[in-house]
Backbone as a ProteinNet text record, in pm:
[ID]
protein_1_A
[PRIMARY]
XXXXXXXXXXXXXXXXXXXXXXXXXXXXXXXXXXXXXXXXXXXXXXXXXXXXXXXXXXXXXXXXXXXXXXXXXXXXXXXXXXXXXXXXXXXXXXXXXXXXXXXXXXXXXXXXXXXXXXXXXXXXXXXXXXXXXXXXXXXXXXXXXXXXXXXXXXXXXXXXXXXXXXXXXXXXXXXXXXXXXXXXXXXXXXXXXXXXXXXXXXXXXXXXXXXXXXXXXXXXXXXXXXXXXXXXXXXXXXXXXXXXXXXXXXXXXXXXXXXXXXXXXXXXXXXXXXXXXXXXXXX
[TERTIARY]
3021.7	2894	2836.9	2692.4	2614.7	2613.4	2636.2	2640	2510.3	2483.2	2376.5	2352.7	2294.5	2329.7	2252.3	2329.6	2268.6	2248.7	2335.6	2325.6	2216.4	2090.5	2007.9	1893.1	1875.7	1799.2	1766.7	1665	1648.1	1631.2	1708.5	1693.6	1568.3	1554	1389.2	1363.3	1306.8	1347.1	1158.6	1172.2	1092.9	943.9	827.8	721.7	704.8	789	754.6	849.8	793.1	765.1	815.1	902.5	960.1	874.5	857.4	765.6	791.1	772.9	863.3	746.8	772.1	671.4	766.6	734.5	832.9	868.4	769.6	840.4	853.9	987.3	1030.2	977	1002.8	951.6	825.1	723.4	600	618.6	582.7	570.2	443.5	414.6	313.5	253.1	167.6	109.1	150.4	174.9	186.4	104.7	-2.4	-163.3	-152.3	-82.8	-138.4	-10.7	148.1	234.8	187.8	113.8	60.2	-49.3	-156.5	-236.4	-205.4	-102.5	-21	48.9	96.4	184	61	-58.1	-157.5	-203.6	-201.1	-271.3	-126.6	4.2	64.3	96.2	48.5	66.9	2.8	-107.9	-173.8	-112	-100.4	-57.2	-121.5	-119.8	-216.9	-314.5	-233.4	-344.1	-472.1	-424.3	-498.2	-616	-537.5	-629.9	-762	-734.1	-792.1	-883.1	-883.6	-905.8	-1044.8	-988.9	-1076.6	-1209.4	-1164.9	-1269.7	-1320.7	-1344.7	-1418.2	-1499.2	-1436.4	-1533.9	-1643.7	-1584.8	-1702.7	-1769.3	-1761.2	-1884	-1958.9	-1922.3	-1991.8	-2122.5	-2070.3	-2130	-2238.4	-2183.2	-2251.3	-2361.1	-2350.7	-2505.6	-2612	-2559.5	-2706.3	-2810.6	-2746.6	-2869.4	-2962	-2904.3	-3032.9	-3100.6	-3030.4	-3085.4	-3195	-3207.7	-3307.2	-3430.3	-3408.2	-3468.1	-3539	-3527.9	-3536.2	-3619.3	-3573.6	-3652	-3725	-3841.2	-3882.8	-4005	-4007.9	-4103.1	-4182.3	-4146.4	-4244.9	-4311.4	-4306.7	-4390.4	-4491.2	-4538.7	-4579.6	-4757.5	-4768.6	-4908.3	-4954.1	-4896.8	-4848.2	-4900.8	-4804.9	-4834.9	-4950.8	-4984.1	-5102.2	-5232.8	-5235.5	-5377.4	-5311.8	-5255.2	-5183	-5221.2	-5144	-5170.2	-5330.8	-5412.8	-5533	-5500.1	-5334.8	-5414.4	-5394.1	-5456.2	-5398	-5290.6	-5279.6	-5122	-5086.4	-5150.6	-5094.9	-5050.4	-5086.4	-5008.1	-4859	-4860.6	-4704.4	-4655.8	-4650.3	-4630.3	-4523.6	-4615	-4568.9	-4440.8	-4444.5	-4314.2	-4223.5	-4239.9	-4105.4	-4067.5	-4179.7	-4124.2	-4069	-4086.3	-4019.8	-3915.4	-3859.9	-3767.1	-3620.6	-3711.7	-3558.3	-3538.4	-3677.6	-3657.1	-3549.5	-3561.5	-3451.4	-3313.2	-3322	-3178.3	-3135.6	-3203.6	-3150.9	-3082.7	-3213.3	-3105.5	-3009.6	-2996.6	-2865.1	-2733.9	-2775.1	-2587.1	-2519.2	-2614.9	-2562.8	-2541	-2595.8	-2615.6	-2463.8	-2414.1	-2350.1	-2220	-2219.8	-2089.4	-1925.8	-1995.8	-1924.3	-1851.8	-1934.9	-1902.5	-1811.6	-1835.9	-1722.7	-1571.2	-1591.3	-1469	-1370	-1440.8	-1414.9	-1384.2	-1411.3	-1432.6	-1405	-1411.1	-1343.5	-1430	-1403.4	-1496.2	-1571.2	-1494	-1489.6	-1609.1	-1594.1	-1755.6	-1865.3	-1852	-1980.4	-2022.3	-1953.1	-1994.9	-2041.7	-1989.8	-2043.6	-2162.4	-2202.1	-2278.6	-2430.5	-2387.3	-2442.4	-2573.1	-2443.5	-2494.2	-2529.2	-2526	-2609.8	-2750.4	-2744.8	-2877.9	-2943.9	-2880.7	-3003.1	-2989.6	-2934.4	-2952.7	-3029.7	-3105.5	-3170.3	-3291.7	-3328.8	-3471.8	-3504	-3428.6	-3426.6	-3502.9	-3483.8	-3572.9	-3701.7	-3711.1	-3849.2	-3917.5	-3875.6	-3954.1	-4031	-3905.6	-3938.3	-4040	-4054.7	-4181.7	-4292.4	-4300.4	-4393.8	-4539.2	-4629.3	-4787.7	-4841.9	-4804.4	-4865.1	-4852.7	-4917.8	-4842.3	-4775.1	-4825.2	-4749.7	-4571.9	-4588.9	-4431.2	-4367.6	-4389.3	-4372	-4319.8	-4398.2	-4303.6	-4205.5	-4220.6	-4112.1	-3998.3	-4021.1	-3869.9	-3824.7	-3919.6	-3845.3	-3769.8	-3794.2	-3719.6	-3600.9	-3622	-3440.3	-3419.6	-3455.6	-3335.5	-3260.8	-3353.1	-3271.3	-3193.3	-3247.3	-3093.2	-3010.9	-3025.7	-2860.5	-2803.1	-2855.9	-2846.9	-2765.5	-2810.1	-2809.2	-2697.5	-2601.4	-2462.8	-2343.7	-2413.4	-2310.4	-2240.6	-2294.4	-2287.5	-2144	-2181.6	-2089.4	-1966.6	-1965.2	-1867.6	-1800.3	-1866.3	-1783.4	-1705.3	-1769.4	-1701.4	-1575.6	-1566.6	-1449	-1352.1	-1409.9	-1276.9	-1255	-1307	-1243.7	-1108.1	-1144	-1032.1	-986.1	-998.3	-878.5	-756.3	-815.6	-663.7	-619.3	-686.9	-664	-608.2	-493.1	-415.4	-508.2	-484.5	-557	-549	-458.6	-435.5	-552.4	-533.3	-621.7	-752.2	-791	-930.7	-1052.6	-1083.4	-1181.4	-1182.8	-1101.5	-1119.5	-1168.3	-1101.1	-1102.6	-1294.2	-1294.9	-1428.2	-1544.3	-1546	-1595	-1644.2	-1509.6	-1508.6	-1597.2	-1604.5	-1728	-1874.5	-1837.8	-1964.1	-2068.9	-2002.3	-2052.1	-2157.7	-2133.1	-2228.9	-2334.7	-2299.4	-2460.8	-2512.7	-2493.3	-2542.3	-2591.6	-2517.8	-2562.4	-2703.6	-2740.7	-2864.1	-2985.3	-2996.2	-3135.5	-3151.1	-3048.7	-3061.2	-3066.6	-3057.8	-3085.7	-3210.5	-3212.7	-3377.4	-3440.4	-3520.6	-3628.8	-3669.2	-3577.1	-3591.5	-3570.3	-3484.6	-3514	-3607.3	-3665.7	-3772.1	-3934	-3893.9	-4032.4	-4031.9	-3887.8	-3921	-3955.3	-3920.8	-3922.3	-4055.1	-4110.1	-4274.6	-4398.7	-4321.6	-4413.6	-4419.5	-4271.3	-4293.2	-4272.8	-4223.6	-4161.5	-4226	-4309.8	-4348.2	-4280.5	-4306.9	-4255.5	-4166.6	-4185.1	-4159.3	-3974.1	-3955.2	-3820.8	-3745.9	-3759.9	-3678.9	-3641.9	-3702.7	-3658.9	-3501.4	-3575.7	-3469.4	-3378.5	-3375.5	-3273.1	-3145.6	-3247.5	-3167.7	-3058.8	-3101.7	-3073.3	-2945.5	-2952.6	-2791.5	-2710.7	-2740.9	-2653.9	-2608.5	-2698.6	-2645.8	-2545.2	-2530.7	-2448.2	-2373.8	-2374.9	-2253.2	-2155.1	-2232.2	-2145.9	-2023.9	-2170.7	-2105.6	-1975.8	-1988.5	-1871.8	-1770.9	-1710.5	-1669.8	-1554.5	-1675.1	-1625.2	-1546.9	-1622.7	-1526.9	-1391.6	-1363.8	-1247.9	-1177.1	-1211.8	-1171.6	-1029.9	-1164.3	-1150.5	-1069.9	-944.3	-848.2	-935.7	-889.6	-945.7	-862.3	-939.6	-871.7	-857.8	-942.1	-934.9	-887.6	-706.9	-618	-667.4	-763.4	-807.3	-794.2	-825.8	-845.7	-652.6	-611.5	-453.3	-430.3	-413.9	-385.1	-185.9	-148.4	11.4	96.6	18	102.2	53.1	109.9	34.8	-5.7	100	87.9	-98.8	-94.5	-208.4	-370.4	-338	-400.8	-463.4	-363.5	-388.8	-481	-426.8	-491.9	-657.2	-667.1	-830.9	-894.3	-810.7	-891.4	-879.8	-780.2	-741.5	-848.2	-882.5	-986	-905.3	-975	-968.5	-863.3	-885.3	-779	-698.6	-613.8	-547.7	-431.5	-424.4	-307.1	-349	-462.5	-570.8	-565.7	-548	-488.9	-412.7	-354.4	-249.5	-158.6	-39.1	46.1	141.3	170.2	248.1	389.8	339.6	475.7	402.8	484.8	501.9	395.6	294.5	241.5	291	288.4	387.3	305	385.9	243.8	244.7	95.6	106.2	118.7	154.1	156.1	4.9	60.3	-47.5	-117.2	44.9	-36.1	-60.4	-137.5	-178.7	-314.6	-345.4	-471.1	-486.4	-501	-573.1	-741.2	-820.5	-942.9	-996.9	-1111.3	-1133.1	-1240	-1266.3	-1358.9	-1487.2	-1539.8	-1652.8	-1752.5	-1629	-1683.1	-1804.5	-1751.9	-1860.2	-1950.9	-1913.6	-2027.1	-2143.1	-2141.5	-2209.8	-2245.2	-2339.1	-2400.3	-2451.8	-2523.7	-2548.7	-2488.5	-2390.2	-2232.6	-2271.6	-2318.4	-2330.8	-2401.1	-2534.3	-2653.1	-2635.9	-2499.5	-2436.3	-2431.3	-2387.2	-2339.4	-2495.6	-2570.4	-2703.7	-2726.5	-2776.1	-2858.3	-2755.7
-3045	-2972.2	-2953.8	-2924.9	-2941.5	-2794.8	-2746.9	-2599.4	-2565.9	-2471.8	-2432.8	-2416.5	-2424.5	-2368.6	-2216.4	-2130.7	-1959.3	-1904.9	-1998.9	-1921.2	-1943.7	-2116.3	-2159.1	-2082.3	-1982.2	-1908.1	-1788.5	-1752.3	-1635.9	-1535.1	-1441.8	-1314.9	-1232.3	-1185	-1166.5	-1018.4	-931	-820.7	-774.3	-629.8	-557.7	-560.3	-625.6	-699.1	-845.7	-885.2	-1034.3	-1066.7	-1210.6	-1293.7	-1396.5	-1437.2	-1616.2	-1631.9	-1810	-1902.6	-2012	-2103.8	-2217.5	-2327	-2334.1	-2380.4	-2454.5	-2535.1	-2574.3	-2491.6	-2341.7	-2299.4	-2205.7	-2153	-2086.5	-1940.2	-1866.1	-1741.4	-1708.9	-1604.4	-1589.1	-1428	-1375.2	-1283.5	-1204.7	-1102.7	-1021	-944.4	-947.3	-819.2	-678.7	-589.3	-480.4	-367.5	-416.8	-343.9	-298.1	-382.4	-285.6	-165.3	-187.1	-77.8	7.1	-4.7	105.1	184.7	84.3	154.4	291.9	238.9	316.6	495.6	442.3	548.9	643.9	577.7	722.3	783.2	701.2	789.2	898.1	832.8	891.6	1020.1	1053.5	1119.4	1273.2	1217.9	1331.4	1394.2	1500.7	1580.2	1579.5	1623.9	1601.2	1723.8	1819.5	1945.5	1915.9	1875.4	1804.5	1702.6	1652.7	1493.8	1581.1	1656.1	1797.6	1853.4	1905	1975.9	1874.9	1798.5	1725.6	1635.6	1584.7	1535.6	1662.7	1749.1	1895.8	1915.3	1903	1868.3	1805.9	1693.7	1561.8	1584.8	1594.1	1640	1722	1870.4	1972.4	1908	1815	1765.4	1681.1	1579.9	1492.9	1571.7	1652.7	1763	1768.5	1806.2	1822	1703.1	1590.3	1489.1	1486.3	1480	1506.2	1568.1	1744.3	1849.4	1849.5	1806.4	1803	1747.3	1638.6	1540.2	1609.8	1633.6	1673.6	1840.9	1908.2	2018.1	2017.9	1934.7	1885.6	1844.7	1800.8	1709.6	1797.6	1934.8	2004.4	2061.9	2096	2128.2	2038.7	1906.2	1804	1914.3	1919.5	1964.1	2058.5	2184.2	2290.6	2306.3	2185.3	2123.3	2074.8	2004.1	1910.1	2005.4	2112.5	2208	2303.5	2357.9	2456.9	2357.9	2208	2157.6	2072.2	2107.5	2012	1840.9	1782.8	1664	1622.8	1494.6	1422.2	1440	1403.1	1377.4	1273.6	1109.5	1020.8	1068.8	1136.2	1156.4	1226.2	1296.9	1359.7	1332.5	1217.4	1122.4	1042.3	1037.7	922	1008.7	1120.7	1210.2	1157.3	1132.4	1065.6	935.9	874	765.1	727.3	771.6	784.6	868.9	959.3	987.8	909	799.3	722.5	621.6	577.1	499	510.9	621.6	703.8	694.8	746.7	742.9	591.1	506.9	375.1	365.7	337	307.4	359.9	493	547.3	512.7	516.2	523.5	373.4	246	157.5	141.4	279.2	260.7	334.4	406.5	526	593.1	419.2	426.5	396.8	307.8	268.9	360.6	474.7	605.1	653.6	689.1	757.8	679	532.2	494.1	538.4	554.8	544.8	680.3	777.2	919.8	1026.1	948.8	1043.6	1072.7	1113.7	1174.3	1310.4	1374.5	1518.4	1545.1	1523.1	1520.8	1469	1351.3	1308.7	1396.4	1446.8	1545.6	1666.4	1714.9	1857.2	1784.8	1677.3	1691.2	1657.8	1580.4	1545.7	1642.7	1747.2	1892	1993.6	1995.3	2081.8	2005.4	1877	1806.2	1891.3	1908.2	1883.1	2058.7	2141.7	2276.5	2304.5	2214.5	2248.6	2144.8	2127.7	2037	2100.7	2182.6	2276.1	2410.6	2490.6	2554	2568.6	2425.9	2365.8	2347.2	2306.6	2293.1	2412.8	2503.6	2619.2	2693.2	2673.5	2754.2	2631.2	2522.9	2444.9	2476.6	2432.2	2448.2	2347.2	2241	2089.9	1979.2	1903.9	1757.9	1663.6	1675.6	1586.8	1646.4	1777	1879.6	1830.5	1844.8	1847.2	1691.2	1527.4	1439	1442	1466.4	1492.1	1532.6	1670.9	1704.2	1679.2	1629.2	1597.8	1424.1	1352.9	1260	1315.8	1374	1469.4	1496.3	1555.8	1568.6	1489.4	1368.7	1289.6	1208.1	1260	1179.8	1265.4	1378.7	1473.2	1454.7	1419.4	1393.3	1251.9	1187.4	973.1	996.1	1051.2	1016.4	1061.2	1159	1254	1115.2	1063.6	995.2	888.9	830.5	716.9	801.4	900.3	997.2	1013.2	1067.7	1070.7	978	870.1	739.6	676.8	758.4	715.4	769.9	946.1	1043.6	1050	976.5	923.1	788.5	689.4	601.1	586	698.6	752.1	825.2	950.1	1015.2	933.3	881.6	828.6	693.2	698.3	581.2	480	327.9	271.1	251.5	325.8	329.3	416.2	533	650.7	673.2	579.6	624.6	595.2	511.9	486.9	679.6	746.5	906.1	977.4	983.1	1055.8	1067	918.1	843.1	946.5	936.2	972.1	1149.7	1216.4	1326	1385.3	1274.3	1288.2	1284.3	1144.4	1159.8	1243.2	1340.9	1470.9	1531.9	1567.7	1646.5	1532.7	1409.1	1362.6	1364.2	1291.5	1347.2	1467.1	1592.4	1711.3	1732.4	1711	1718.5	1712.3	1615.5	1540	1669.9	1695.9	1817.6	1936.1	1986.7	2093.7	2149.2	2030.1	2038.3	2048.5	1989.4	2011.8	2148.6	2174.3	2330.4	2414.5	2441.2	2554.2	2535.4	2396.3	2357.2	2449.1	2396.8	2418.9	2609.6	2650.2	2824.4	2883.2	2795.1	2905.8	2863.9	2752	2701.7	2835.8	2844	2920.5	3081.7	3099.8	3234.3	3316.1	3251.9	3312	3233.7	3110.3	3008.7	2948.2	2780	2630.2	2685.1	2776	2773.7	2830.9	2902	2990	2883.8	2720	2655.9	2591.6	2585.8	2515.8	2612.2	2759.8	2825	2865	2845.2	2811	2654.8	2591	2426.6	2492.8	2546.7	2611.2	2718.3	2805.8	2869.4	2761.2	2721.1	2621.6	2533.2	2445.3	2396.1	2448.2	2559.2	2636.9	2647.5	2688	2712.3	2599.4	2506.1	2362.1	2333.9	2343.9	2335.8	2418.9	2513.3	2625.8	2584.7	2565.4	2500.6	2387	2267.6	2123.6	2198.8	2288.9	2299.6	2418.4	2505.3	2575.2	2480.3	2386.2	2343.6	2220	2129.9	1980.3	1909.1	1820.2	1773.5	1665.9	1623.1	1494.1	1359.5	1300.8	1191	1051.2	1042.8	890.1	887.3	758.9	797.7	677.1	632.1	557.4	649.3	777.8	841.1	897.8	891	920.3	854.2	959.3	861.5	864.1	925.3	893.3	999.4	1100.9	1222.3	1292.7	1267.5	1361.5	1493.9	1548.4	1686	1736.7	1595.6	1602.7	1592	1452.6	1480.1	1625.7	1685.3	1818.6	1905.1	1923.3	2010.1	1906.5	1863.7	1821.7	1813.1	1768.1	1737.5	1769.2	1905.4	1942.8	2057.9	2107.9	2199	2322	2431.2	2565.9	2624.5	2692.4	2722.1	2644.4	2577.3	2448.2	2514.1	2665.2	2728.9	2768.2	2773.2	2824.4	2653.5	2519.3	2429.1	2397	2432.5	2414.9	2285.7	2282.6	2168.7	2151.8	2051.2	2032.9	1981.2	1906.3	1831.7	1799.4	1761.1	1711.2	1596.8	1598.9	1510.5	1401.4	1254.7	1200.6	1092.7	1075.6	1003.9	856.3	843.7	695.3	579.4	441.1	342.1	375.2	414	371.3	259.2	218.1	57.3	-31.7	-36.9	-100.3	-13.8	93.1	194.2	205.8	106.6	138.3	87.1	214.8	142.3	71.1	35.1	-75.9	-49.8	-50	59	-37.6	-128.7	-223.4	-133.6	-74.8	-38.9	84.5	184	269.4	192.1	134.1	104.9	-18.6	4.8	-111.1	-60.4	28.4	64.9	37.3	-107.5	-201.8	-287.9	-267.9	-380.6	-404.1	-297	-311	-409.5	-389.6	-472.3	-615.1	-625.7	-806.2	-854	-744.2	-771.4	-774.5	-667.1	-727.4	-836.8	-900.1	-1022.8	-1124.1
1925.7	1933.3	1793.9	1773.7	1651.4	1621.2	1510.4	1463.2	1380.4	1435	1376.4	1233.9	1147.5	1010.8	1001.3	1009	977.8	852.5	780.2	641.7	548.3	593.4	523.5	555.8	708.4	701.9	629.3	544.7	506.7	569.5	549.5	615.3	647.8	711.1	743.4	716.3	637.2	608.6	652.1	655.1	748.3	694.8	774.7	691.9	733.1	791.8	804.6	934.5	987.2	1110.6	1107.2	1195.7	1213.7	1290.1	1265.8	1335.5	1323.2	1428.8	1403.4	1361.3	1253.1	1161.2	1033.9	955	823.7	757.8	720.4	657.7	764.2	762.7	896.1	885.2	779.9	759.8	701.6	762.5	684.1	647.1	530.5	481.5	530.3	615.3	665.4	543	519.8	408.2	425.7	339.3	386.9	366.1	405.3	426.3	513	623.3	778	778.3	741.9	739.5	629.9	511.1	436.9	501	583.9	661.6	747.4	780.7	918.1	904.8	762.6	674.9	676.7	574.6	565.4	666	728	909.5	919.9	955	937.1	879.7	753.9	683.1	725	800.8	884.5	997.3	1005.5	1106.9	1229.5	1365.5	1461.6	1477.5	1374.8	1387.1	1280.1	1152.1	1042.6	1094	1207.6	1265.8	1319.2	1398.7	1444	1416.1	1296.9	1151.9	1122.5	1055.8	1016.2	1090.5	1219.6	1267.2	1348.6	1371.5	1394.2	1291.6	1165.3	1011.5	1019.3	1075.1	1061.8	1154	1243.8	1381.2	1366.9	1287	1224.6	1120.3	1069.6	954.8	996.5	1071.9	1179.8	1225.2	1281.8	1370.4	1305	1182.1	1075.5	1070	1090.5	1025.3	1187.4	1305.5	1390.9	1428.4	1372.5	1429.5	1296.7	1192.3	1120	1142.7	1201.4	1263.1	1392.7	1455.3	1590.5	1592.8	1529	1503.9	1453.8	1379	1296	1342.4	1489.1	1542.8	1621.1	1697.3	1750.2	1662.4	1530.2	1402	1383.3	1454.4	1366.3	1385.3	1493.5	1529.6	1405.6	1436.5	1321	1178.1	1170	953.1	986.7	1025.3	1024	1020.5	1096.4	1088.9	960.2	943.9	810.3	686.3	708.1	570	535.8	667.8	624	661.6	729.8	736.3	835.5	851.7	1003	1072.5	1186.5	1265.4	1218.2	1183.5	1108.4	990.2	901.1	769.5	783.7	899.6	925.2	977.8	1019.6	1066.3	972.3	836.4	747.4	733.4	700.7	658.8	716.2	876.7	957.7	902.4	922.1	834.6	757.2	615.6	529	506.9	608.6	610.2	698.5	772.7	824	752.8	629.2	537.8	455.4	396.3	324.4	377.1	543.4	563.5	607.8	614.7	629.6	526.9	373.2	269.8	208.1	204.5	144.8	176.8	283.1	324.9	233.5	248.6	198.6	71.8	-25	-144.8	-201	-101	-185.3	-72.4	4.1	117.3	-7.4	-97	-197.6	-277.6	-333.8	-424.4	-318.3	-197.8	-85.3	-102.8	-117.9	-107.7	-229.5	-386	-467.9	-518.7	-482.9	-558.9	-456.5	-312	-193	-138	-3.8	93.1	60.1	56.4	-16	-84.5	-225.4	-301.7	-254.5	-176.6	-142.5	-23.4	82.6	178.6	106.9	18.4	-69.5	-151.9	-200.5	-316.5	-172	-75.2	49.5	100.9	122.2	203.9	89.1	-30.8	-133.9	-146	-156.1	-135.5	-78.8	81.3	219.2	199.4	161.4	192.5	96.9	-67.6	-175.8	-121.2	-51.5	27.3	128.9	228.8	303.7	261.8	147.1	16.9	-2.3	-19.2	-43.6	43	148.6	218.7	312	289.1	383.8	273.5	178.4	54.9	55.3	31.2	23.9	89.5	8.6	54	42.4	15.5	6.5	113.3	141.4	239.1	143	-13.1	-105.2	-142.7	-140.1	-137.4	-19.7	64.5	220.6	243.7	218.7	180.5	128.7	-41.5	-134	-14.4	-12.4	22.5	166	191.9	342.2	328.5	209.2	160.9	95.5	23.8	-9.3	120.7	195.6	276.6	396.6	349.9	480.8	369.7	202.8	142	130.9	145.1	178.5	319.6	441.7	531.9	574.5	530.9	581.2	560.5	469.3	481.4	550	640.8	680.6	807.9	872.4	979.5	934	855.4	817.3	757.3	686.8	616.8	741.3	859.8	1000.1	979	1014.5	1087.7	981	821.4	723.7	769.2	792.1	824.1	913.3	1017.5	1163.4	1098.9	1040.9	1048.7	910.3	817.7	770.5	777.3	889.7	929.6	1088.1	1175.3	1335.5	1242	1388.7	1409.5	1495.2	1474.2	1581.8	1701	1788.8	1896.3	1945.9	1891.5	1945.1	1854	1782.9	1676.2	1774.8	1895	1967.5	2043	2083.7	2116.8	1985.3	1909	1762.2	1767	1711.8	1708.5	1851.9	1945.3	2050.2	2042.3	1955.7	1971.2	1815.3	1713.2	1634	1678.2	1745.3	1752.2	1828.8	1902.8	1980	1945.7	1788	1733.3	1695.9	1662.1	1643.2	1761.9	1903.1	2019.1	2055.4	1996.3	2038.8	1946.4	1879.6	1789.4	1875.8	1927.6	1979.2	2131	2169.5	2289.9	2196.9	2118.4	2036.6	1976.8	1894.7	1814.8	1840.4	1966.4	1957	2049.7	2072.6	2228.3	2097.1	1994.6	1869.3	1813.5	1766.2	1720.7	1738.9	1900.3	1956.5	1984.1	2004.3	2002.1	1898.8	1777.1	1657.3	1575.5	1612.7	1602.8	1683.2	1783.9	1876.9	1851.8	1834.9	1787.6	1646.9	1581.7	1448.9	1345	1384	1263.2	1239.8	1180.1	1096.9	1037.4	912.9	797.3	879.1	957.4	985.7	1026.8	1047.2	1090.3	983.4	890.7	754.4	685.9	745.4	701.2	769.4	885.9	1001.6	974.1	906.6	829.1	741.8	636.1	480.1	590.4	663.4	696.6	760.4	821.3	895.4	800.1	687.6	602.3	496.1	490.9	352.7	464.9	601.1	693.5	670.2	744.8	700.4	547.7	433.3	325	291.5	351.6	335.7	379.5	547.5	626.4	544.8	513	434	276.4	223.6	93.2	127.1	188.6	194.8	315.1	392.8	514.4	495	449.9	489.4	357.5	377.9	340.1	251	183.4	115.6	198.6	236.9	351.1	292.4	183.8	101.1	91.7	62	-7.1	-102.3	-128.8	-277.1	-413.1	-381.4	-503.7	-519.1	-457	-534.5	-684.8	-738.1	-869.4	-899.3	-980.1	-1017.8	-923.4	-924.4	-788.4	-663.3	-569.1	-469.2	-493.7	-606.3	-618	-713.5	-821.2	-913.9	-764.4	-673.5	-607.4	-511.9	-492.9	-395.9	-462.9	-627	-721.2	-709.2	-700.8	-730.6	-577.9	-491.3	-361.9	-255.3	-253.6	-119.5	-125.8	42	15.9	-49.1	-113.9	-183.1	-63.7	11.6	147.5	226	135.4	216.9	247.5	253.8	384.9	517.5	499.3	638.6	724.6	686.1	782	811.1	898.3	993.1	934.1	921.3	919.2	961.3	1082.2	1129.4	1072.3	995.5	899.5	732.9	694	561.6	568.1	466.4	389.1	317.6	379.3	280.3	193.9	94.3	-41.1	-19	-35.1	27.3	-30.9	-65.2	-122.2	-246.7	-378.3	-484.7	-506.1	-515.4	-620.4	-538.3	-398.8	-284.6	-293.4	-329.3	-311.8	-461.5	-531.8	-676.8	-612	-661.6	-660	-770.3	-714.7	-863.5	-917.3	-1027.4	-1152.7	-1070.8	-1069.9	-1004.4	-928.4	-819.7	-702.2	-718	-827.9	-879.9	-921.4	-1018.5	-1087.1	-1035.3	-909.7	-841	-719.7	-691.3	-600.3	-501.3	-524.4	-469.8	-383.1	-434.2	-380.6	-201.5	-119.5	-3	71.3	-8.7	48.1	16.9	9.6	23.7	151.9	184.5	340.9	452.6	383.9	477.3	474	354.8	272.6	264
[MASK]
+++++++++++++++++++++++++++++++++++++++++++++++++++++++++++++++++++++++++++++++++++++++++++++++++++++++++++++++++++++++++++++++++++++++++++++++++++++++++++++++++++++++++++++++++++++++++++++++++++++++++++++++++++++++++++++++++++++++++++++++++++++++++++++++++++++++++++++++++++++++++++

């Protein structure tokens, strides 16, 4: 009988795949088991935690939107102009949120979720301000373009800190249970919209934006975990000190945090400095 030879095979160690192919063994990357670890690393109360964050966060950009539109009549006799000119406001405000996100999905990867949700939501709660004092239709553009650029990003920020802490088994629920609050917007807005137009005046919904927005902001900075694990630099521990929220005993933890593959998550200096980098993928 013909004996096998066992010893010319290489041992196949954890990461990689036989295939009967010439070369018998293929080496798997270990992107997807590093992937796995950081999800891992999240607790299920944390998983929790955080996408409740993002849905919170998520609400704002339609309820802005949406409350917004039974005013149009309103401004238009208050500010002297057409219904086409406030019109344009809309416009240029989904102009705005089209392009941002692609401009500055990049900075999220690079510098963390975290800051860009806080620097996000100080935007839209400092356009919120303005708008609620404004006496112009030229003010009244202006800041209603800030605030759909504090706004445009909350959506996609969801959709990071959805499949940063979710495993891929369960991120299509995770996912579902974000996106709630952008859904819940469009049934919101315009029924507060249109009560607080009718009885209290325009101007109280701007400032109805401005609590809810500092609510939020509050929320995201004592709350919400830093979920990138791009920005880890040499220690988990250095990480926590910069990016865990301010009350990171007030979230719940089920287990141990464990630190994830670095030198697989080095980001790359480019990525800041190229803002642009996105609109490759349109064009």
């Amino acid at each position: 009988m013909k004996e096998t030879n066992t010893s010319a095979r290489p041992s196949l160690s954890e990461g990689c795949v036989e295939v009967i192919s010439p070369s018998s063994t293929i080496c798997v990357s270990d992107h997807a088991a590093s992937r796995k670890s950081r999800c891992a690393g999240f607790s299920r109360t944390q998983r929790h935690w955080a996408v409740l964050l993002a849905a919170l966060a998520a609400f704002v950009a339609p309820l802005s939107v949406f409350i917004y539109i039974p005013t149009i009549d309103t401004l238009s006799e208050e500010l002297h102009v057409s219904i086409e000119f406030i019109n344009i406001t809309i416009t240029s405000y989904l102009i705005v949120q089209g392009l941002v996100p692609a401009l500055l999905s990049n900075i999220a990867d690079h510098v963390g979720r975290r800051p860009v949700y806080l620097v996000s939501l100080f935007t839209f709660s400092v356009s919120c301000i303005g708008l609620a004092l404004q006496r112009s239709y030229s003010e009244l553009l202006i800041f209603r373009m800030m605030q759909s650029a504090g706004t445009s990003n909350l959506l996609s920020l969801g959709a990071m800190v959805v499949s940063d802490v979710a495993p891929a088994h369960s991120r299509g629920r995770y996912m579902s249970a974000m996106l709630t609050g952008v859904n819940f917007g469009p049934v919101v807005g315009p029924f507060v919209g249109g009560i607080m137009d009718d009885e209290i005046g325009w101007h109280q919904s701007f400032w109805l934006l401005l609590a809810f927005g500092i609510a939020c902001w509050t929320c995201l900075f004592f709350f919400l975990p830093e979920t990138c694990q791009n920005t880890v630099n040499d220690s988990i521990e250095m990480e926590r000190k910069v990016s865990w929220p301010v009350s990171s005993a007030l979230v719940p933890d089920d287990k141990a945090v464990t630190a994830p593959d670095t030198q697989a998550l080095v980001p790359s200096t480019h990525a800041f400095l190229n803002p642009f980098r996105e609109l490759k993928i349109i064009f």
